[in-house]
C-alpha positions as CSV (number, residue, x, y, z in Angstrom):
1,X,15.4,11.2,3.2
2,X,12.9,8.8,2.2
3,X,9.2,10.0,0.8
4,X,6.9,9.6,3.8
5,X,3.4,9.1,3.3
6,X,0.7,8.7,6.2
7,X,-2.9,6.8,5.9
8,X,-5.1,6.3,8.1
9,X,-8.3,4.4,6.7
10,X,-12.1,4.1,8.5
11,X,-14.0,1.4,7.7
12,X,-14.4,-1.7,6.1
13,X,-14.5,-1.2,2.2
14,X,-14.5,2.3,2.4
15,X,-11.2,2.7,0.7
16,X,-9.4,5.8,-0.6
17,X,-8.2,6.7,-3.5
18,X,-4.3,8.3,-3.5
19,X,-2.2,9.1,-6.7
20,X,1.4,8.3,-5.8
21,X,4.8,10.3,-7.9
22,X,8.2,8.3,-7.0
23,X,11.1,9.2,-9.1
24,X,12.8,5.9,-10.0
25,X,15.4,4.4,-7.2
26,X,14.2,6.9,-4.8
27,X,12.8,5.5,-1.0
28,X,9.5,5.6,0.1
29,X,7.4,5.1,3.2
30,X,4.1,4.2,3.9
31,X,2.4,4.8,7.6
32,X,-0.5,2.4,7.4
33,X,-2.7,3.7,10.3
34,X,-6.4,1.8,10.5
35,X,-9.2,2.5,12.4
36,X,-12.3,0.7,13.7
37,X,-15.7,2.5,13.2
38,X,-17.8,1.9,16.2
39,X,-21.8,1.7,16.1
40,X,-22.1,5.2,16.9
41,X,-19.8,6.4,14.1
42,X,-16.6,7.2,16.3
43,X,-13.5,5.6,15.3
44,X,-11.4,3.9,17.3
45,X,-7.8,3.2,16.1
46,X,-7.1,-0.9,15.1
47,X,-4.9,-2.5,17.2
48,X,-3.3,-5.4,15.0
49,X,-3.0,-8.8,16.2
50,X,-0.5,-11.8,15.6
51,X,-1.7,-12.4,11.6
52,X,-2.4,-9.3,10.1
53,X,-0.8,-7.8,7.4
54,X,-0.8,-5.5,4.6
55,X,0.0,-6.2,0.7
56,X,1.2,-3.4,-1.3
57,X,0.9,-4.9,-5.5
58,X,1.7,-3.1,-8.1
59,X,1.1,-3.7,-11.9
60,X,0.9,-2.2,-15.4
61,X,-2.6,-2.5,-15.6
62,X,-5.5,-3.7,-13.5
63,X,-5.9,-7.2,-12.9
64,X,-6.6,-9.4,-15.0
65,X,-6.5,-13.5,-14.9
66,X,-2.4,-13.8,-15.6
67,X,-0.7,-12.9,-12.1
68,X,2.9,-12.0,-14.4
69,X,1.3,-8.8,-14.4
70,X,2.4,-7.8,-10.9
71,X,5.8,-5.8,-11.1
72,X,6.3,-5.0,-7.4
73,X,4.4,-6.5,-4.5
74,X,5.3,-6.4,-1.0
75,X,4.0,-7.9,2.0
76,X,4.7,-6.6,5.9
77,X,3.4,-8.0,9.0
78,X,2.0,-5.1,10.7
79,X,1.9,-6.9,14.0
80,X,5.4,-6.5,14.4
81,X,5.6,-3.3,12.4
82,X,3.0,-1.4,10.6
83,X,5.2,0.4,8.0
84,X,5.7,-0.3,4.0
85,X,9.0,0.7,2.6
86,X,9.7,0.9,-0.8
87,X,13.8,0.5,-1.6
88,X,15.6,2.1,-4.3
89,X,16.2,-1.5,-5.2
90,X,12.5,-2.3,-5.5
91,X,12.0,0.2,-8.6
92,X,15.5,0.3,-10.3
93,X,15.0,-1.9,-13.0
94,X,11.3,-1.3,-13.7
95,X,10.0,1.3,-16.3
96,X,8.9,4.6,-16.4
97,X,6.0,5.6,-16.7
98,X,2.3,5.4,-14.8
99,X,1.6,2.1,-12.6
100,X,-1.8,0.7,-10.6
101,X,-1.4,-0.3,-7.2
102,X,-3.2,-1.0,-4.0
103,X,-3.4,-2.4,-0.3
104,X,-5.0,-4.9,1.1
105,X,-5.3,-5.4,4.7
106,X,-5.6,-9.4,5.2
107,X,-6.9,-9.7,9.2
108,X,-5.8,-12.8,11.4
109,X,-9.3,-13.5,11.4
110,X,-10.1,-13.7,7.4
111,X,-11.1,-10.2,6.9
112,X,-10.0,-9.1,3.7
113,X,-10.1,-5.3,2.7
114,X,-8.5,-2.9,0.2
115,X,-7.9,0.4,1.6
116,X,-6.0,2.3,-0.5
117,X,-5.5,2.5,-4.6
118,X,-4.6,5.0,-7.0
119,X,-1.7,5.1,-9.7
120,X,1.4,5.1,-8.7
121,X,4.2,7.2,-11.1
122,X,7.3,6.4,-11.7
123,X,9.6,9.4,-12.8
124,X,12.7,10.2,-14.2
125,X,15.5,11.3,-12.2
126,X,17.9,14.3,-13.1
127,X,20.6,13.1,-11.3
């Protein structure tokens, strides 16, 4: 059974921060739930629309001006379906040790958000 990991994110630019363990080749889900805050502070969940998607990128380091840097980025429409899935294929060849990731939510409309980061480790397996 595959890792299964649930967001759900409130406004715009208010990001999170999440520390991610994998053991290399395993699966992994990510539930990408997002939420409109309303003038009154409620929230109100984000219904996506025809153009929005999210962008999971994942690097050695931070960013910096050379884009080789990215190891693992994956991109998923979220109007059709809102779920990330990282495949044992995706991490076999890369090395252990500790990554940086994020994801960005890129709206239909231009919008461009990060709402979730952290560092993302890779581990050994034992079998």
């Amino acid at each position: 059974m595959a890792h299964r990991i649930t967001y759900i994110t409130g406004k715009e630019n208010d990001f999170k921060k999440a520390n991610i363990e994998l053991v290399r080749g395993d699966s992994m889900i990510v539930d990408l739930s997002l939420n409109h805050i309303l003038d009154d502070d409620t929230k109100e969940p984000y219904v996506p629309n025809e153009g929005d998607c999210i962008i999971f990128t994942l690097r050695k380091n931070y960013k910096s001006l050379d884009n080789d840097e990215i190891v693992l980025q994956k991109m998923v429409d979220i109007f059709t379906d809102p779920t990330l899935e990282i495949e044992p294929s995706d991490t076999n060849s890369l090395d252990y040790g500790t990554y940086k990731y994020d994801i960005q939510f890129d709206s239909f409309d231009g919008i461009v958000d990060t709402v979730l980061q952290g560092t993302f480790k890779l581990a050994k397996e034992v079998t």
